[in-house]
C-alpha positions in Angstrom: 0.0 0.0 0.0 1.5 3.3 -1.1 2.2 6.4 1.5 1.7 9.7 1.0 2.8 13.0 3.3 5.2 12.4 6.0 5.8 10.2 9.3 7.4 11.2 12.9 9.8 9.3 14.1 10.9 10.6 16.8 10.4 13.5 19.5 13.1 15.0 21.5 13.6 17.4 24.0 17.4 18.1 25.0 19.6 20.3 26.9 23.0 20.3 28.5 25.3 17.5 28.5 24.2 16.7 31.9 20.8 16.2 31.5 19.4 12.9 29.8 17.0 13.6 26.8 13.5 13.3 26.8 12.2 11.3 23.8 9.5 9.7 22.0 9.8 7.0 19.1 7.0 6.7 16.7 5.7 4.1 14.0 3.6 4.0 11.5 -0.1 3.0 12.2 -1.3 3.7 15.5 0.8 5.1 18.2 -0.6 5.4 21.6 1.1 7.3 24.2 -1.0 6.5 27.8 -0.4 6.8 31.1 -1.6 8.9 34.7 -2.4 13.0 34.2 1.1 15.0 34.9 3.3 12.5 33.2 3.9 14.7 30.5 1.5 13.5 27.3 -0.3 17.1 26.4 3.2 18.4 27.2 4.9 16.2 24.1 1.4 16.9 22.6 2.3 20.8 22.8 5.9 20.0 21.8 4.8 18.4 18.2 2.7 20.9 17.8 5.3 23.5 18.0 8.0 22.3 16.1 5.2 21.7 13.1 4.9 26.2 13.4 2.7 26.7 16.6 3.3 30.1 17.5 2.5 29.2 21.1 5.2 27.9 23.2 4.7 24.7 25.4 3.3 25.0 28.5 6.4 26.1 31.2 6.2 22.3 33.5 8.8 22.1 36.3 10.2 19.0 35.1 11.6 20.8 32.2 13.5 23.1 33.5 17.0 23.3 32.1 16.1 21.7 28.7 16.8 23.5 25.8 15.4 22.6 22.9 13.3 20.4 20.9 14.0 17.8 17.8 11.4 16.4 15.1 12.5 13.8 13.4 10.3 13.3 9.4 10.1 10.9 7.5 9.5 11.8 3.7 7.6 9.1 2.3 7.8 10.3 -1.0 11.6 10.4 -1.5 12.3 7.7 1.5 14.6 10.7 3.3 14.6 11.5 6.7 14.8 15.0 8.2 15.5 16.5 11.4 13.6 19.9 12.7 15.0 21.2 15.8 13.2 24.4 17.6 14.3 26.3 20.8 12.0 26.3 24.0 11.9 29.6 24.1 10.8 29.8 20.3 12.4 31.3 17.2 13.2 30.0 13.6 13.0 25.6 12.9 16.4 24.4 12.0 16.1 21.6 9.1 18.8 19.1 9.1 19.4 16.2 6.4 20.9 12.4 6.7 24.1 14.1 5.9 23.8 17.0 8.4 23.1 20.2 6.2 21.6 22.4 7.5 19.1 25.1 7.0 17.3 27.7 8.9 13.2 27.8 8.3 11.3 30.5 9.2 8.9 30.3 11.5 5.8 32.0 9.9 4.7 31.1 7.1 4.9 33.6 3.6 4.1 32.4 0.4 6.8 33.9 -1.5 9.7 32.8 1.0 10.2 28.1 0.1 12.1 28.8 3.3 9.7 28.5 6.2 8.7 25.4 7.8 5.1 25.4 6.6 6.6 25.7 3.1 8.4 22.6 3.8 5.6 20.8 5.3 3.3 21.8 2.5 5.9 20.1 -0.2 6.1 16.7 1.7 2.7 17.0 2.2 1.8 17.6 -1.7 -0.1 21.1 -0.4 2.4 23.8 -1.6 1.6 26.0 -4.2 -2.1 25.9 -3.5 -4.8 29.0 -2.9 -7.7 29.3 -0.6 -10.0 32.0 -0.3 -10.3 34.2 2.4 -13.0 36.9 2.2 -16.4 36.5 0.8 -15.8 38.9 -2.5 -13.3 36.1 -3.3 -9.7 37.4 -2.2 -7.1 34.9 -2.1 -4.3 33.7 -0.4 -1.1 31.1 -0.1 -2.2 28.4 1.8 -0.4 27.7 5.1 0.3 24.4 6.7 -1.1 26.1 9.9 -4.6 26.6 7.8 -5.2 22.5 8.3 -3.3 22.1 11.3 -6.8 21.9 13.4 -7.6 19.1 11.0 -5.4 16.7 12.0 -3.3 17.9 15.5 -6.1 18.4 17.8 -5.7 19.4 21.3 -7.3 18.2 24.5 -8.8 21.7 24.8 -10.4 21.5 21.3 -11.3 17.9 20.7 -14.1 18.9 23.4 -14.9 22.2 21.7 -18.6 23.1 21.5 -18.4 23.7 17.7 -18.0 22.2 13.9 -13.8 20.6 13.9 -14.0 22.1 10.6 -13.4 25.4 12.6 -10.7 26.4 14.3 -12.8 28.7 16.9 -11.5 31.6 15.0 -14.3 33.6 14.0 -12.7 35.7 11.4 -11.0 32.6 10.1 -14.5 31.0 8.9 -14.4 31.5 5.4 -10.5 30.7 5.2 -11.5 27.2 7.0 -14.5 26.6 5.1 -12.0 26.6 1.7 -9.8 24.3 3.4 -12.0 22.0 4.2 -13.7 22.2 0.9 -10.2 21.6 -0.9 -9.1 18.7 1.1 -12.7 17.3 0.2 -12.4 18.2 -3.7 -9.0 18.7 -4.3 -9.2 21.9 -6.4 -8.2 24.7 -4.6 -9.5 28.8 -5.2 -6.6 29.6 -7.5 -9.3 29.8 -10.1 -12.0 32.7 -8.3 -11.4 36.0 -9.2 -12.5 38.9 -6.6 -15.8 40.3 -7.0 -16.0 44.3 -7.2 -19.7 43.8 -6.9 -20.9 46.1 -3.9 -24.9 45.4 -4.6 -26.9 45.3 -1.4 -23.9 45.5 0.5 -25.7 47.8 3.4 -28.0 45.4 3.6 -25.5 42.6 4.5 -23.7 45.0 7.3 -27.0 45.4 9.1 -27.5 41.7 9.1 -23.8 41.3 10.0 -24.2 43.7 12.9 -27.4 42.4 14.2 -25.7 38.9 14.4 -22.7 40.0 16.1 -24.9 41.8 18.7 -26.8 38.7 19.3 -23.3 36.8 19.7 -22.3 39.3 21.9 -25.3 39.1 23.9 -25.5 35.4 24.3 -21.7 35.5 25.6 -22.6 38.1 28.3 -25.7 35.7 29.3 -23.2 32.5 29.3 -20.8 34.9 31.6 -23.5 35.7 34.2 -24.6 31.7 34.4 -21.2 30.9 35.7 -21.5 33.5 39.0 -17.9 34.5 38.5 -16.7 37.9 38.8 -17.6 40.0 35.5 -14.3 41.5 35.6 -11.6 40.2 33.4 -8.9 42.1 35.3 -10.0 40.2 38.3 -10.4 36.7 36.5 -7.2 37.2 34.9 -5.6 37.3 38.8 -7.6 34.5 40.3 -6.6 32.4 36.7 -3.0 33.4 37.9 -3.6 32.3 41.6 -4.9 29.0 40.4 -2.2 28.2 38.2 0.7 28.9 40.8 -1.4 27.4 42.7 -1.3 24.2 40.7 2.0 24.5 40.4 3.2 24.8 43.8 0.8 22.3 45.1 2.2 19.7 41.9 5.7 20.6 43.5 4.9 19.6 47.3 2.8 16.8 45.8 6.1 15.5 44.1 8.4 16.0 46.6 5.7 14.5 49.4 5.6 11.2 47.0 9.5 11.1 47.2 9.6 11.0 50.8 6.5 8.8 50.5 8.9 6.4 48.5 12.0 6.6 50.8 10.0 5.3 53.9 8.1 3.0 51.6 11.5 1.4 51.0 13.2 1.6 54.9 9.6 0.3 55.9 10.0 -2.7 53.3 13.5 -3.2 54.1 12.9 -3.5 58.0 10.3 -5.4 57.5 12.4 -8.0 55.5 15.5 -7.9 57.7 13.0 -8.0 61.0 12.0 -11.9 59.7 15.6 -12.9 58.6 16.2 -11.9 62.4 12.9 -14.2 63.7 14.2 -16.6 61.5 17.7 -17.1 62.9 16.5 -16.7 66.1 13.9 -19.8 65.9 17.2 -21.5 65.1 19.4 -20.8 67.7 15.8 -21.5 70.1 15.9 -24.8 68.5 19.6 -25.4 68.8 19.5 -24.4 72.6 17.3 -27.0 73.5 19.3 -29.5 71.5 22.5 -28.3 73.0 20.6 -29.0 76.6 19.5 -31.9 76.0 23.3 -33.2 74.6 24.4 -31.9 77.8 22.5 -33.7 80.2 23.2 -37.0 78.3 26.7 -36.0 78.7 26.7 -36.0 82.2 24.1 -39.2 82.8 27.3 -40.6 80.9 29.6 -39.8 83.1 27.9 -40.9 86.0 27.6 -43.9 84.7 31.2 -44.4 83.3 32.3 -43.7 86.9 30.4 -45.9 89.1 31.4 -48.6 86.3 35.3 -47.5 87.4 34.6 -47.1 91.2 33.4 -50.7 91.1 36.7 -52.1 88.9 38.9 -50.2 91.4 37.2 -52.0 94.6 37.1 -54.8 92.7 41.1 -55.1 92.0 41.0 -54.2 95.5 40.0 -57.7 96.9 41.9 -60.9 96.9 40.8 -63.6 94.8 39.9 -67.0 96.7 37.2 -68.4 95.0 37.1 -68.2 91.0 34.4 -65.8 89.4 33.5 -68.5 87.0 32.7 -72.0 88.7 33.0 -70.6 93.0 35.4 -73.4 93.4 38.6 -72.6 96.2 41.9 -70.7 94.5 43.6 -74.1 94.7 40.6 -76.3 92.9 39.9 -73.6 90.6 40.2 -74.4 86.6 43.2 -72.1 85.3 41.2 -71.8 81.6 38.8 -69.5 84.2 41.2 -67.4 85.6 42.5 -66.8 82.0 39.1 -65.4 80.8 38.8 -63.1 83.5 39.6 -59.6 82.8 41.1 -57.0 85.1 38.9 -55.1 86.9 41.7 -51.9 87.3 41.9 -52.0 83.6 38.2 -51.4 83.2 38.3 -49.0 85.1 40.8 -46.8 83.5 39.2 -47.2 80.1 36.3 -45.8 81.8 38.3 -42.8 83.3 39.7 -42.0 80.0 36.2 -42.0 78.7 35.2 -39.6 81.2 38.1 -37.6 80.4 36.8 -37.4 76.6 33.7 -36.9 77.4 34.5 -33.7 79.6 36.5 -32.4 76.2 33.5 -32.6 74.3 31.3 -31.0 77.5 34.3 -28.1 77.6 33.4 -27.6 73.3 29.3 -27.6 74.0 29.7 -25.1 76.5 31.7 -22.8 73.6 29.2 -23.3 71.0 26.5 -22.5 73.7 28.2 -19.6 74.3 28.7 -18.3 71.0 24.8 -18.9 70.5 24.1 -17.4 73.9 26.0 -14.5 72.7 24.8 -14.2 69.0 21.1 -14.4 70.5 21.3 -11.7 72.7 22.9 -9.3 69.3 20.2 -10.6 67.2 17.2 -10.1 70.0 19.2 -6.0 70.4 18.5 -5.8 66.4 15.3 -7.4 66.1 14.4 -4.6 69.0 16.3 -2.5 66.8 14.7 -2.7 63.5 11.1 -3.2 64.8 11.4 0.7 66.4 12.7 1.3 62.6 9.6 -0.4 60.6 7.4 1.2 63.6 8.7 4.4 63.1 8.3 4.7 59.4 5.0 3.1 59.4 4.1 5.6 61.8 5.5 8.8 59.5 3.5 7.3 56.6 0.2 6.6 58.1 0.1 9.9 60.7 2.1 12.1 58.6 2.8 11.4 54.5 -0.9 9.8 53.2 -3.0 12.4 55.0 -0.4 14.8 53.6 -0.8 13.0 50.0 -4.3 13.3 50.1 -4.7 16.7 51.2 -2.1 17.5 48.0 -4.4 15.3 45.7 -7.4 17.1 46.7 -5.5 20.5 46.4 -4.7 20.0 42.9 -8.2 18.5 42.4 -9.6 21.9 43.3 -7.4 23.8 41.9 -7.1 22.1 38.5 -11.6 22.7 38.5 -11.3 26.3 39.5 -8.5 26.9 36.3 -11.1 25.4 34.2 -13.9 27.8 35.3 -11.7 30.3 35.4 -10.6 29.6 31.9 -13.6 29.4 30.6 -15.0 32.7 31.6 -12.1 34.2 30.7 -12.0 32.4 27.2 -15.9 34.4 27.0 -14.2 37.7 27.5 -11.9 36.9 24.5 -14.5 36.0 22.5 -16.7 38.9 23.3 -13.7 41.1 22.9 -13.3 39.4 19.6 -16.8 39.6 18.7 -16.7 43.5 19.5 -13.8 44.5 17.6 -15.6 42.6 14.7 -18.6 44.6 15.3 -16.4 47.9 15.3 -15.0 46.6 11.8 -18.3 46.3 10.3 -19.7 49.6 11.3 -16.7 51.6 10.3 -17.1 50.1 6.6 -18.9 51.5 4.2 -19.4 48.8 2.6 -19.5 45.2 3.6 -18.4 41.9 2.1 -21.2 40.1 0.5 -21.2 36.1 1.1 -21.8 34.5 -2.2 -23.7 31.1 -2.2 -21.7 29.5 -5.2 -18.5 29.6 -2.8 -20.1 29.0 0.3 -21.9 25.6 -1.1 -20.1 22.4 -1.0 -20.8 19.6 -3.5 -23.1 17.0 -2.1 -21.1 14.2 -3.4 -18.2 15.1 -1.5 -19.7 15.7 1.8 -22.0 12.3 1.4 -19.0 10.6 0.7 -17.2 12.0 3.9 -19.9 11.6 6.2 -20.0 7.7 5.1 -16.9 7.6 5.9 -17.6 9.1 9.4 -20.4 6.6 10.0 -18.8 3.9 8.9 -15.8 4.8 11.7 -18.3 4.9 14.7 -19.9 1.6 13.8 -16.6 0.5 13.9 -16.3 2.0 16.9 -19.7 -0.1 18.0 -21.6 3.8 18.7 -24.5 3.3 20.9 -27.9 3.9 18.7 -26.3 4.7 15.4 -28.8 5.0 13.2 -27.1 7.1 9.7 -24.5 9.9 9.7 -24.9 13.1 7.1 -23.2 16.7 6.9 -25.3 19.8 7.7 -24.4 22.5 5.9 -25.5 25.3 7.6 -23.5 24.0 10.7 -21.2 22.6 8.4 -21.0 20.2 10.6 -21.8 16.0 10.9 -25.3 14.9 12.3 -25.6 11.2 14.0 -28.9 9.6 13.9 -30.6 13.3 12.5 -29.3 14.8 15.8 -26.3 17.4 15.8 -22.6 16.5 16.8 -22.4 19.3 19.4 -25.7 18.9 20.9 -24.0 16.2 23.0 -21.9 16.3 25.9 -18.3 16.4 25.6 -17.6 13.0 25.9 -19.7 12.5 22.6 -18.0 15.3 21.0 -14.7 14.1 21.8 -14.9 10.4 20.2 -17.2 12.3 17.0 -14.7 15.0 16.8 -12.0 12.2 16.9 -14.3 10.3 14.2 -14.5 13.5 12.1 -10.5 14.4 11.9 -9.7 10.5 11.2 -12.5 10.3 8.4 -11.0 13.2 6.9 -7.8 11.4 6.4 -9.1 8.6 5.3 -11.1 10.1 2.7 -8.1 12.2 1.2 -5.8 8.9 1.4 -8.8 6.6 -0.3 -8.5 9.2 -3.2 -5.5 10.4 -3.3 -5.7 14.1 -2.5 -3.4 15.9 -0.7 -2.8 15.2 3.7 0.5 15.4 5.5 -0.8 11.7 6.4 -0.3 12.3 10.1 -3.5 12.6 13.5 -2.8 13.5 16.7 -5.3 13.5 19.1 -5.0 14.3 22.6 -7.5 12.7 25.0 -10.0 11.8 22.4 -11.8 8.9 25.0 -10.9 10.2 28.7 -13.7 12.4 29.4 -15.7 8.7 29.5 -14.3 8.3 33.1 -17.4 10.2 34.6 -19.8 10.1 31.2 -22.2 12.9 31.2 -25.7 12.5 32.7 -27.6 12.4 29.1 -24.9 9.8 28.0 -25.7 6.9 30.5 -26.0 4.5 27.7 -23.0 5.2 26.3 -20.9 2.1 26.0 -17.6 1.2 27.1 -16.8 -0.9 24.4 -16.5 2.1 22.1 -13.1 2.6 23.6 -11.6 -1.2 22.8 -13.2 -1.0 19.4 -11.7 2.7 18.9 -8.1 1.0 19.2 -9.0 -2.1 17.6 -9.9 0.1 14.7 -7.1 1.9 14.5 -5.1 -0.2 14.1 -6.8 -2.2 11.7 -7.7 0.7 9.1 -5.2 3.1 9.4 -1.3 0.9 8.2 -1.1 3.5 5.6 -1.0 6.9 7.5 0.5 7.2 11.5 -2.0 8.1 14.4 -0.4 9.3 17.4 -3.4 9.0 20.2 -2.6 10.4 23.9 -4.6 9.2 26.1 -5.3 8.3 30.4 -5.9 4.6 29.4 -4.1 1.4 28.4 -5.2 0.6 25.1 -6.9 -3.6 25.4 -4.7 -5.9 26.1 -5.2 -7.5 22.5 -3.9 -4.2 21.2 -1.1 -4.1 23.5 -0.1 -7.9 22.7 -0.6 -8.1 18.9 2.5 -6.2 18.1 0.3 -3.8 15.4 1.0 -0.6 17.4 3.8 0.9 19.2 2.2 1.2 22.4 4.1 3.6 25.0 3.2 3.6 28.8 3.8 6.2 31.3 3.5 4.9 35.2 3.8 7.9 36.9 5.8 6.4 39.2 9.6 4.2 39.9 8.4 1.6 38.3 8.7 1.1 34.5 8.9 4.2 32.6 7.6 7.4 35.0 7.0 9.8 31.8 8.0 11.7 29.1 11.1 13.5 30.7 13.4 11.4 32.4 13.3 11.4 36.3 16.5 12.8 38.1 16.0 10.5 40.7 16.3 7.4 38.3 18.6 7.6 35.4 17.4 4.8 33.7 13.4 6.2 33.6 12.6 7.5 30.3 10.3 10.5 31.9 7.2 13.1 33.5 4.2 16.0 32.3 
């Protein structure tokens, strides 16, 4: 099967000679980067994004600190080269590097007559350079950027949620330059053919109805500001959004540095606890040997009592004369001499037995040693066993009076916090858009004239949507989508609609996996016909908002997220998804070797996260 656009292999971030790098190694197919929240996925997420011409840096993370910069490594399908892009943390011009190591500085920002930027260089390995999309309604044209279909197919956390069409970016003066994107990638005939319209007939008309739209918009944003009972001052949102964050930040920082303690008394506890029964254990032996060693003892001496009233008798029996014989009782003179020749020497018995005693006492003299010795080593090991129980006491103590209550008042901190940002941010995010929507209203007033919308460019064929929005249902039945029933395309929302009922009129967990449906159905569509796609998705958190599903979405099942994997990797060989996600994809997935599947633990073991701990040299990383 034949590739088109470009692959990344690899993601690095770098710094001084003493640090270890931070990277990522990518495949073709399905990637799938999981693991615990602050491990560092949106982070490598934000770092993809920006060496591809983000103008906004990644997010400053304390585990970063010191690194320096940031490497892409590209594949080029179409000439089977590899490239390397390196950007600074702290932003500036992409420098492109070659197998051979030339080298070239790219601009950053994009300018259609400069083939020296990075979005020029995108655009050629992605087939897209030279191409025009319109971006007014009286038909003005532009160069297009690789930034204008970056939305498309590198979708944030943030917007993979968004309460609108993915088509947009959330720009609203970007509309009509979106729209012609999407209607391109669809078609594959860009606006190099329209010619700007002088036309100015009922252009007052359309300025009223401009105005009297933006008023609305401004007026439903004001009403969405009062629901949340926030402060209706920016200034003062923008301070408490600053609280939180340090917040978050400082509370991330004790949170870490609690854990590390947490860890270090984990470990003395464990290793008291093992040394404590090596110490039980040897001292169950020595019992055991103690009462053997008695026992020998008193044999030894029932021994000797016996071996000396066995010589006390041969020395009182050497003693006495002999008048009768010991064998027959006959008289010294009648006795039978053979008798007297079979007798054996009392006085010699009992000098055998004397030397036995003798030995025996050596061996009583070694016994007493030995019981010593153990005597002694008993009383050392009873002093440590006293010893290391006070230890595993103590540390057990510290973690359950002092370090878990501390862990979970940090947890619950950050939990806090992290829900206050979001408000936060999203009342602020209103005041951007009203300010947006106001400055847009100014616009329209001061003009004199306003730009009419024509219907020929705003209408997109029907055979292309119908063929896109197949393509979308067919991904959620793959998917197995609760109650799917048929997928088309509005096109006033220019948006999809799933069982006659619109995309965003769900709640975001249903807009995530859709939105997700809607960006991967896009690149299948332009790989199926060959139109032009850099060939490349990367979604981040397309399926964790179904931790805690939305009330309306009770019946939402869990098996869309195996089958989202499953499909993935099934359909998808000939272009490279990179999916960053809270969950382990199934363990079928995992096992059958047809994606590169990276885990983050979050913690010592296995690899922590994306930046390498500094605490374990051998970890691969945290967010």
């Amino acid at each position: 099967m034949s590739q088109q656009g470009f692959r990344i292999r690899r993601l690095a971030l770098t710094g001084p000679p003493s640090m270890q790098d931070a990277e990522l190694l990518f495949e073709d197919g399905l990637n799938v980067i999981s693991g615990p929240s602050d491990t560092g996925k949106t982070f490598a997420f934000q770092c993809i994004d920006f060496v591809l011409g983000a103008s906004s840096l990644p997010k400053s993370i304390p585990e970063a600190e010191g690194y320096e910069s940031l490497h892409l490594d590209i594949y080029d399908c179409r000439n089977d080269k590899t490239f390397s892009l390196s950007r600074s943390l702290k932003g500036g011009e992409v420098l492109l590097a070659d197998e051979h190591g030339h080298e070239q500085v790219l601009a950053e920002k994009h300018k259609a007559d400069d083939p020296n930027s990075v979005s020029q260089w995108l655009l050629r390995l992605s087939d897209l350079d030279g191409k025009r999309i319109r971006k007014d309604a009286k038909g003005a044209t532009r160069s297009f950027s690789f930034r204008d279909m970056a939305h498309l197919s590198v979708v944030s956390e943030s917007d993979i949620i968004r309460d609108g069409s993915p088509l947009f970016s959330g720009q609203f003066i970007k509309k009509t330059e979106e729209e012609s994107v999407y209607r391109f990638l669809l078609s594959g005939v860009d606006d190099s053919s329209i010619v700007q319209s002088p036309d100015k007939k009922g252009l007052k008309q359309h300025a009223a109805a401009k105005e009297e739209v933006l008023e609305q918009l401004i007026a439903r944003v004001d009403v969405r500001i009062a629901e949340t009972e926030l402060p209706a001052d920016l200034e003062v949102l923008t301070n408490q959004l600053r609280e939180a964050e340090e917040s978050i930040e400082q509370v991330t920082q004790d949170l870490h540095e609690t854990r590390e303690s947490a860890d270090l008394l984990h470990e003395a506890r464990r290793s008291a606890w093992i040394r404590l029964k090596q110490v039980e254990s040897r001292l169950n032996v020595l019992s055991e040997l103690q009462v053997r060693f008695s026992l020998l003892d008193a044999q030894y001496a029932s021994d000797i009592s016996r071996l000396q009233a066995i010589a006390e008798t041969g020395y009182r029996l050497g003693e006495m004369a002999l008048d009768y014989c010991p064998v027959c009782g006959a008289s010294t003179e009648h006795a039978d001499i053979s008798h007297q020749e079979c007798q054996i020497d009392p006085l010699l018995a009992a000098e055998s037995c004397a030397s036995e005693i003798q030995r025996i006492n050596g061996l009583i003299a070694d016994l007493g040693a030995t019981r010593a010795d153990i005597e002694r080593e008993v009383y050392a090991l009873a002093n440590e066993k006293s010893q290391v129980q006070d230890g595993f006491e103590e540390a057990n103590s510290e973690l359950e009076e002092n370090l878990n209550p501390d862990l979970e008042e940090a947890i619950s901190q950050l939990g806090h916090w992290r829900d206050q940002r979001e408000r936060l941010g999203e009342v602020v995010a209103l005041f951007a858009q009203k300010a947006e929507l106001e400055e847009l209203l100014v616009q329209v007033k001061g003009l004199a004239s306003s730009e009419a919308e024509s219907a020929s460019f705003d209408t997109l064929d029907p055979s292309y949507t119908e063929a896109f929005a197949k393509l979308v249902e067919e991904r959620l039945t793959a998917w197995s989508f609760p109650s799917l029933d048929r997928v088309t395309f509005d096109e006033k929302a220019r948006d999809i609609l799933i069982s006659g009922r619109s995309r965003t009129s769900h709640g975001k967990g249903v807009r995530a996996v859709t939105h997700a449906a809607f960006t991967l159905s896009l690149l299948r569509y332009c790989l199926d016909k060959g139109l032009p796609h850099s060939g490349v998705v990367v979604l981040d958190s397309p399926l964790v908002v179904y931790r805690q599903p939305d009330i309306e979405e009770k019946d939402f099942s869990e098996d869309v997220k195996s089958a989202f994997f499953r499909d993935l990797c099934e359909s998808f060989e000939d272009a490279q998804i990179i999916i960053i996600e809270n969950e382990t994809p199934p363990s079928d997935v995992v096992e059958g070797g047809k994606a590169n599947i990276v885990t983050f633990t979050g913690t010592s073991v296995g690899r922590s996260g994306f930046i390498p701990s500094p605490r374990h040299s051998g970890m691969e990383a945290t967010e």
